[in-house]
N, C-alpha and C positions, 0 to 999 in steps of 0.2 A: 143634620149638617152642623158643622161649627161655623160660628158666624161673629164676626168680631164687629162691633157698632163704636162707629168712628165720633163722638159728639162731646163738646165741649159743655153744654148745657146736662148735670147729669137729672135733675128731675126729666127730661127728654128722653134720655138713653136708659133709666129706670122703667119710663111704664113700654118705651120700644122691648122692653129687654122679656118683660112680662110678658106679653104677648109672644114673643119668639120661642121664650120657656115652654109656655101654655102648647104650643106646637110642636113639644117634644127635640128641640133644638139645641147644644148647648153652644150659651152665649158668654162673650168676654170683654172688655169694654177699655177703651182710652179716649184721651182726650185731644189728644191732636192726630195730626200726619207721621209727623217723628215718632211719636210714640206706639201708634201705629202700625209704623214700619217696624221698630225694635218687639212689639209684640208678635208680628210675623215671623220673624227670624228665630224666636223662642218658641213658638209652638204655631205649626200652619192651619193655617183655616182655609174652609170653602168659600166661603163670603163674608164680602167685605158692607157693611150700609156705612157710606161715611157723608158724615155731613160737609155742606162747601167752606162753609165761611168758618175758619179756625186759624190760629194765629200757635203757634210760628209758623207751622206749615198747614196751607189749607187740602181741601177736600183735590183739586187739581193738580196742585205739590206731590200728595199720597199716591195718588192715580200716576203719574211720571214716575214715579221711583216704585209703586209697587210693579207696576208693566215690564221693569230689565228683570227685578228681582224677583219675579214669583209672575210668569207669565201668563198662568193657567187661570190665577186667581180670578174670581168673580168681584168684579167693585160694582157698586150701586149706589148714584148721588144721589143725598134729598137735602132739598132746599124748600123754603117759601119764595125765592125769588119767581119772577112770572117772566123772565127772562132765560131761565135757565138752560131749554133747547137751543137758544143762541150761544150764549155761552159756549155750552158745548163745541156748537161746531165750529168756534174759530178758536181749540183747544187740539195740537197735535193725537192726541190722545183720549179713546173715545172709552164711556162706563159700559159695561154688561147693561144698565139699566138705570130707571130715574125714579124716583116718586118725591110727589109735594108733600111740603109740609102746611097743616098738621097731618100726622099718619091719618089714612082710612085704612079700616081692617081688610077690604077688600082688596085693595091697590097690594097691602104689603103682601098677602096669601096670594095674590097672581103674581107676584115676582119671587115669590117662592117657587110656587110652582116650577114658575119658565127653568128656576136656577136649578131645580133639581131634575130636569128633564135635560139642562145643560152639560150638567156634573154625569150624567147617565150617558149621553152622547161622547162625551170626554173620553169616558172608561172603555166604550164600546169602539170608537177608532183608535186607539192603544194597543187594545189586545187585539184590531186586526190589522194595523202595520207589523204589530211583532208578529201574527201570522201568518202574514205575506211572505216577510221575511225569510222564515222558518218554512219556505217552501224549497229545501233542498234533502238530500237522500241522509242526510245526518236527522235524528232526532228532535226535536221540539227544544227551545232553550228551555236554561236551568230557570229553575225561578230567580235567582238572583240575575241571570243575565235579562231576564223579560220585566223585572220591575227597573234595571235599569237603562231600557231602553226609551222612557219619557226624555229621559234627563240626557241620553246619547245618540239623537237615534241617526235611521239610518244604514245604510250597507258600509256606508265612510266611517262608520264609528265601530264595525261590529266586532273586530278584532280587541279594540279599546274594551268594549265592554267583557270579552271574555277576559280581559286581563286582571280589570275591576273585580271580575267575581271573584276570580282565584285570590287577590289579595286581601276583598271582603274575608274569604270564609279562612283565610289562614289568620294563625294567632301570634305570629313574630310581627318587627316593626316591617314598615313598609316608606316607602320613598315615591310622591309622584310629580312629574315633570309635566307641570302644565300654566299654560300662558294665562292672562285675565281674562275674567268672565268667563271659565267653561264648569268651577267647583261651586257650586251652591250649596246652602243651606240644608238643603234635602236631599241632597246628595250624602254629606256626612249622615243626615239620621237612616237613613238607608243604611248605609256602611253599619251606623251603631245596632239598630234592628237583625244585621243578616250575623254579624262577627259571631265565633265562639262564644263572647261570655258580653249577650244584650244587657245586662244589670247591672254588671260592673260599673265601677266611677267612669265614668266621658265626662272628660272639660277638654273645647277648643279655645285657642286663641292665633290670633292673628298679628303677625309682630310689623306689620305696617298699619296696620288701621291703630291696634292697640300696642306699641312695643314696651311698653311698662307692663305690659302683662307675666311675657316671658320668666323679664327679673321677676316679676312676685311669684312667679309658678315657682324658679330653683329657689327663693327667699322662705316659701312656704313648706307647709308639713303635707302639702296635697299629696307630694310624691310620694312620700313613705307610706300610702292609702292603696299604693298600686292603682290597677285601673288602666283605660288608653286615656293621653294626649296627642291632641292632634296640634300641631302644631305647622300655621299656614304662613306661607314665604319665609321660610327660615333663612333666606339669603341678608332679611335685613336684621339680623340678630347678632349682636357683636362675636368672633369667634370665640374669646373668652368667656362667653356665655354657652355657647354652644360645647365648649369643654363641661363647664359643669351643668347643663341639663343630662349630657348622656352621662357624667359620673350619678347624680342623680336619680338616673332611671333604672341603675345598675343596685340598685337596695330593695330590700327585702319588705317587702314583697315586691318582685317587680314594675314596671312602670312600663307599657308597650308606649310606643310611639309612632305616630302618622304626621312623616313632615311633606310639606310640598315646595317646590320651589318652581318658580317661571322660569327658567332659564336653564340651558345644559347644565346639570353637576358638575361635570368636568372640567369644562370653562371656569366654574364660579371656584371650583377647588384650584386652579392654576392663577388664579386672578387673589386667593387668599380670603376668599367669603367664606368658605367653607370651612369645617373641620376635618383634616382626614381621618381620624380615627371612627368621630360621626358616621362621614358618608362612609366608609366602608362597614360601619355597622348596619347600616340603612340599607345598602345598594344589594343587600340580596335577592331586596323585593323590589323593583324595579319598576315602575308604569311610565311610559309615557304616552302622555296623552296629545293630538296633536291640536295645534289652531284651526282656527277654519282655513285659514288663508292657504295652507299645505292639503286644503281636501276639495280644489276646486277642480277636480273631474265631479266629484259627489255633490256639489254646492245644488243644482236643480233638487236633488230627491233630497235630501236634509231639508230644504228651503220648503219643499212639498211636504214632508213630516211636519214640519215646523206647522204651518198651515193646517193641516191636520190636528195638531194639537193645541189649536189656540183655541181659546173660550169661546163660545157660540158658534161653532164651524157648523155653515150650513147647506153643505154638500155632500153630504151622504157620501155614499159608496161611487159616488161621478170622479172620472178620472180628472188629476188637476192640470193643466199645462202652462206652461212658460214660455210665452213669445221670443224670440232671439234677442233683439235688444236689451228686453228685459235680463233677460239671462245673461248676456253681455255686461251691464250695471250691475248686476248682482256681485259678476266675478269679477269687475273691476275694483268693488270697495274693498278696501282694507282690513273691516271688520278686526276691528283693536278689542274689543269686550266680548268677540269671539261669539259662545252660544246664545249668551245674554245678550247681546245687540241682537243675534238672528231670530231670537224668541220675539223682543220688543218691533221689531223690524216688521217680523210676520201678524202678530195682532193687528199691529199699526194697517198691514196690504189687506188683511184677511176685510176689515170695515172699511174698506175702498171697491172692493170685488162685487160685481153686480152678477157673474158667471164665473164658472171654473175656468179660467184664464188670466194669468198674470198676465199685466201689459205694464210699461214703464209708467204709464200715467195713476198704474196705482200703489205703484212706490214710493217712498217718502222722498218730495222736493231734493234732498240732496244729492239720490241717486240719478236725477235726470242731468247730472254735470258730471256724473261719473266718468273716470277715464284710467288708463295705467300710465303710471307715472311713468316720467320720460327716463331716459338710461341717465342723464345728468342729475337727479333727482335720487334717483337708485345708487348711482355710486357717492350720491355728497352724502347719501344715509348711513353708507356702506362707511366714507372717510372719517364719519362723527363718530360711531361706535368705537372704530378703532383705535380714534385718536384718545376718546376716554380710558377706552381699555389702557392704551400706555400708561395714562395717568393716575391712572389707579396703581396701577403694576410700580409704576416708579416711584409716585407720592411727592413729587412737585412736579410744574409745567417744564421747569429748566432742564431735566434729570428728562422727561418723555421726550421733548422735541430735541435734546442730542441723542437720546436712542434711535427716532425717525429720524435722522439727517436732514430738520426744517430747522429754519431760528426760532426762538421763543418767542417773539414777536408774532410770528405767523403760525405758530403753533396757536396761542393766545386769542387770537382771531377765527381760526378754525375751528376749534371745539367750540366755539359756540352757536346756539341756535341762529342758523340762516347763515354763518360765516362761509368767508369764500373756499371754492373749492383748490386744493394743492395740487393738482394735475389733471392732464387733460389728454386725449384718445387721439394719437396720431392721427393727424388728417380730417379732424371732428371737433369743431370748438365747441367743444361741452364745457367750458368754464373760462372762468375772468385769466388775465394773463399773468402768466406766474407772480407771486410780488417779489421773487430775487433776481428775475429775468435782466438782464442788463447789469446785475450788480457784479455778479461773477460771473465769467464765460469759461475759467479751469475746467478739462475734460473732466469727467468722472467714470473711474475702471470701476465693474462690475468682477467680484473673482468668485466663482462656487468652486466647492468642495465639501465630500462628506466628511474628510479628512481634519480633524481639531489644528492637530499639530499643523500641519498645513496651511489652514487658513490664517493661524495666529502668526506662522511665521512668513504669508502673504501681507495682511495686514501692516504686519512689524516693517518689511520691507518698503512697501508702498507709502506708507509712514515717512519712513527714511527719506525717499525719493519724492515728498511735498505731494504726493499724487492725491487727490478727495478719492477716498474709497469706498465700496459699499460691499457689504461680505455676508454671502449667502451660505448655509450648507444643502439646499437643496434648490430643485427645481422652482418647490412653492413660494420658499424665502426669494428666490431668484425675482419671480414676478412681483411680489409684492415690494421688494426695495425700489423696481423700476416703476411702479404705479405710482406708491405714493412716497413719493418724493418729489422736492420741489425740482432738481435737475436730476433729469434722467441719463441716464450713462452712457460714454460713447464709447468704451471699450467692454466687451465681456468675457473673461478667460475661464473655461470650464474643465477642470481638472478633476475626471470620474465622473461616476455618477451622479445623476441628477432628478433623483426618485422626486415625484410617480411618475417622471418623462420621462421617456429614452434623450440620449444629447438632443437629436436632430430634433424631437419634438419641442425641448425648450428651446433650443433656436429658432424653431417656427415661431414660437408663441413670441419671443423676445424681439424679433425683426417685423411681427405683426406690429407690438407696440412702436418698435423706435427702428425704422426702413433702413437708415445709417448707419447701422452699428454696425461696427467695426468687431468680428466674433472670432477668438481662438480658442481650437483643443488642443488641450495638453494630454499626451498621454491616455488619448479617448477615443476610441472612435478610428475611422478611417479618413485617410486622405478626403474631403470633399471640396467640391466649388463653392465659393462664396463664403467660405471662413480658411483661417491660419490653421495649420497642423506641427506643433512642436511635439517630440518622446516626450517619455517621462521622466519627471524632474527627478534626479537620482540626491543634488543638490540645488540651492539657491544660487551658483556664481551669474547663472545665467540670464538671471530671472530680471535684474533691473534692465537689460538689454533687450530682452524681450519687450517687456511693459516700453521702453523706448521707442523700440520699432512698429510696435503696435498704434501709439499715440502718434505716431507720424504719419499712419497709415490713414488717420481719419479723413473721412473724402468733406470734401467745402459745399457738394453738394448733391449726397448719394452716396448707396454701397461702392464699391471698388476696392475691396480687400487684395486683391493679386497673391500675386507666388515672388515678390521679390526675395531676395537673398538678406540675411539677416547681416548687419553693418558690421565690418570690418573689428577686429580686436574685443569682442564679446566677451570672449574665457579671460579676459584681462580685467575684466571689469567685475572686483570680485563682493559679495556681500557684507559685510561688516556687522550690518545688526543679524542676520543669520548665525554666523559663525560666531560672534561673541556672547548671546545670549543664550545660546543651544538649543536653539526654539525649534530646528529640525534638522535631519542627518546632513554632517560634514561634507561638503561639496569634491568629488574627486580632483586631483592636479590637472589633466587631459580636459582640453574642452570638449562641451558636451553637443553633437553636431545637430543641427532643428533642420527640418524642411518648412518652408514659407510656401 
């Protein structure tokens, strides 16, 4: 075994280290928790002897942060204190094992023992989950997809892992999309062990934990060494940096690349994190990996691997099961750190289990409050992201909240953590009352089109006519200007389509939100009940007599659109900012006749 001896004291950890030697072991040594951990992370071990009392981080500090990071690991406290069994058990987190100090040679060769009969246990339910697995009419996995199913496992992962392997064994860059807590440590040396070329230079770095790193990787002569870099959340690497790592990695001798990112490419490239020349160098090779929270039909059997692979599992080949509530807690948590909470999660249950049965009582304390968050909670999560993403996108508050049609004052409020919610669910008070409610009561027209010209010369007009507007070119844009926004629309004129709806179904969805609203098609559709029907606009003469008759049509308290007759002198009433701007085709002389 490899065994790393955690002691602050090194005549201690000198004659402990002889004795492990003597037993054919090899041994490695630090002096705290932290350092500890950073020796893990550089080369893993089977066990761990750490001693309690060490400063800065002690022996129960190590024992917390190695259980998310290295779940499998064996730890083993020794202390002199005659306390110690207590300790322990009012410590979330419980060791493989104990022994006093001073060492007995006895004590230390029976916790040898136990750990290597542990480590033998480990290996032998491994290889028979991935045999269970592999019980279908396709062949046995590849060896890269069976050593990486510790690290994925599961049926919910097993696609994942075939994707893994093909990127392992290929020798261009590669791009993977995955959330916190699912890429570890041993996960890259896997990757470096299976690649084409195991000996080559590997250096990773991580540009949120360390973003000084990046700069010194393109500042350094590493790159002209060739070799992979892995390079993890590339999203917090400035784009100017991200220009010259890839010019960088394009010298001779080459430089492969492994970058990761938590979040869609696509989004982070629309949003300007990204480089696009980068990502489309990357995006050949493509992985996404998912969260947990996207795999809860699988959450029981991962949760049950999980269990399976934690340190001292000792239930043999007994089948494991999951009582409902429990199972219900499970799927309710959030799980933010993803694999690594469900590794730490499972050791934590597995030293609570008196029998092959999860029950909620042997879940950690927070899951007995578990619950799914309420839809008001879901969409004020929903209304923060977004309102960031503007803010990002525009690069001041004042520039995002006249994008979203809020004031900067309640923009200001909103984006931040716990601020009030900007709208709320017809019929449903899921949030505080508007804060512009009362201030302005002006209608606000809603106008889609997939049409450019069209909408700009909507817009323009509406403009003209003092109208608050809100300007969709789709179905989707449609909803989302009525959601969030602080007043929602009382007029909606839909001219064409209105992708991924057909009309009728954004009108469904849009009188789901707001029961009143006042709805015309232009030029769309058939005559129907409960909305206006105007042709098609050949010009604008008619268009501010329209939006007049519309706004008048607004009921005080309910739908009631009708079939009245559109007001008298219409084709008189002719556009100006249409026809002087030339923002869309010249309005004919002849009025143009609507059905209401």
């Amino acid at each position: 075994m490899r065994i790393l001896i955690l002691e602050d004291d090194r005549a201690t950890a000198q004659l402990l280290g002889l004795l492990l030697t003597s037993s054919g072991h090899t041994v490695v040594h630090a002096l705290d928790g932290t350092e500890g951990l950073k020796q893990l992370r550089a080369a893993p071990c089977d066990l761990v002897i750490s001693d309690v009392q060490m400063v800065p981080m002690d022996g129960f500090g190590f024992l917390k942060g190695a259980r998310v990071e290295f779940p499998r690991i064996l730890v083993v406290l020794a202390s002199a204190c005659s306390d110690l069994h207590v300790r322990i058990e009012q410590q979330p987190h419980k060791p493989f094992d104990v022994v006093h100090k001073p060492f007995r040679i006895e004590e230390v060769r029976r916790v040898l023992a136990r750990a290597e009969e542990a480590l033998a246990m480990q290996a032998t339910v491994a290889r028979s989950a991935v045999a269970a697995e592999a019980r279908t009419p396709a062949a046995a996995l590849s060896p890269l997809n069976e050593r990486l199913a510790p690290l994925f496992p599961g049926q919910g992962y097993a696609a994942t892992r075939a994707s893994l392997a093909r990127a392992i064994a290929h020798p261009g860059y590669a791009l993977l999309v995955a959330p916190r807590g699912v890429l570890t440590p041993d996960f890259f040396d896997l990757w470096k062990a299976g690649s084409p070329q195991p000996n080559a230079v590997w250096k990773s770095v991580d540009a949120i934990e360390t973003p000084e790193a990046v700069r010194g990787l393109i500042d350094s002569d590493d790159l002209a060494r060739g070799g992979t870099w892995v390079v993890q959340n590339l999203e917090a690497v400035p784009v100017v940096e991200q220009v010259q790592l890839l010019a960088s990695s394009r010298r001779l001798p080459p430089t492969r690349l492994i970058v990761t990112v938590r979040r869609d490419p696509d989004m982070l490239l629309e949003e300007g994190r990204l480089d696009e020349a980068l990502y489309f160098r990357l995006s050949s090779l493509t992985v996404p990996i998912p969260a947990l929270a996207d795999l809860s039909e699988h959450l029981d059997a991962l949760f049950i691997d999980a269990l399976r692979l934690a340190p001292g599992y000792p239930f043999g080949g007994t089948d494991v099961t999951i009582e409902p509530v429990a199972l219900t807690a499970l799927k309710a948590h959030p799980w933010k750190d993803n694999l690594a909470e469900l590794r730490g999660v499972a050791v934590w249950t597995l030293t609570q289990m008196r029998s092959p049965r999860v029950t909620l009582a042997n879940l950690p304390e927070r899951f007995h409050r578990a619950r799914l968050a309420t839809l008001a909670e879901a969409l004020g999560e929903a209304q923060r992201e977004h309102l960031e993403r503007a803010l990002r996108v525009s690069g001041s508050s004042i520039e995002a909240a006249h994008a979203l049609g809020v004031g900067v004052e309640e923009f200001s409020l909103a984006v931040e953590p716990g601020g009030p919610l900007l709208f709320s669910l017809a019929g449903v008070a899921t949030s505080p009352v508007s804060v512009g409610e009362g201030r302005d009561r002006s209608p606000v027209v809603l106008f889609v089109s997939a049409d450019p010209q069209l909408r700009h010369a909507a817009e323009a007009q509406l403009a003209a006519l003092g109208v608050d507007a809100r300007i969709a070119a789709d179905g989707l844009q449609a909803l989302a200007q009525s959601v969030l926004s602080l007043r929602r629309p009382s007029v909606a004129m839909i001219a064409g389509r209105s992708a991924p709806f057909e009309v009728e179904e954004l009108i469904g969805q849009l009188r789901r939100l707001m029961p009143s609203l006042v709805v015309a098609k232009i030029g769309v559709g058939e005559e129907t009940d409960g909305a206006h029907y105007f042709p098609p606009l050949e010009g604008l003469d008619l268009f501010p007599v329209i939006v007049a008759h519309l706004l008048q049509s607004i009921p005080k308290s309910g739908p009631s659109p009708g079939r009245a007759p559109l007001p008298s002198g219409g084709g008189a009433a002719r556009s100006t900012a249409s026809s002087s701007n030339g923002i869309y085709r010249p309005a004919p002389e002849a009025d143009v006749p609507a059905r209401v």
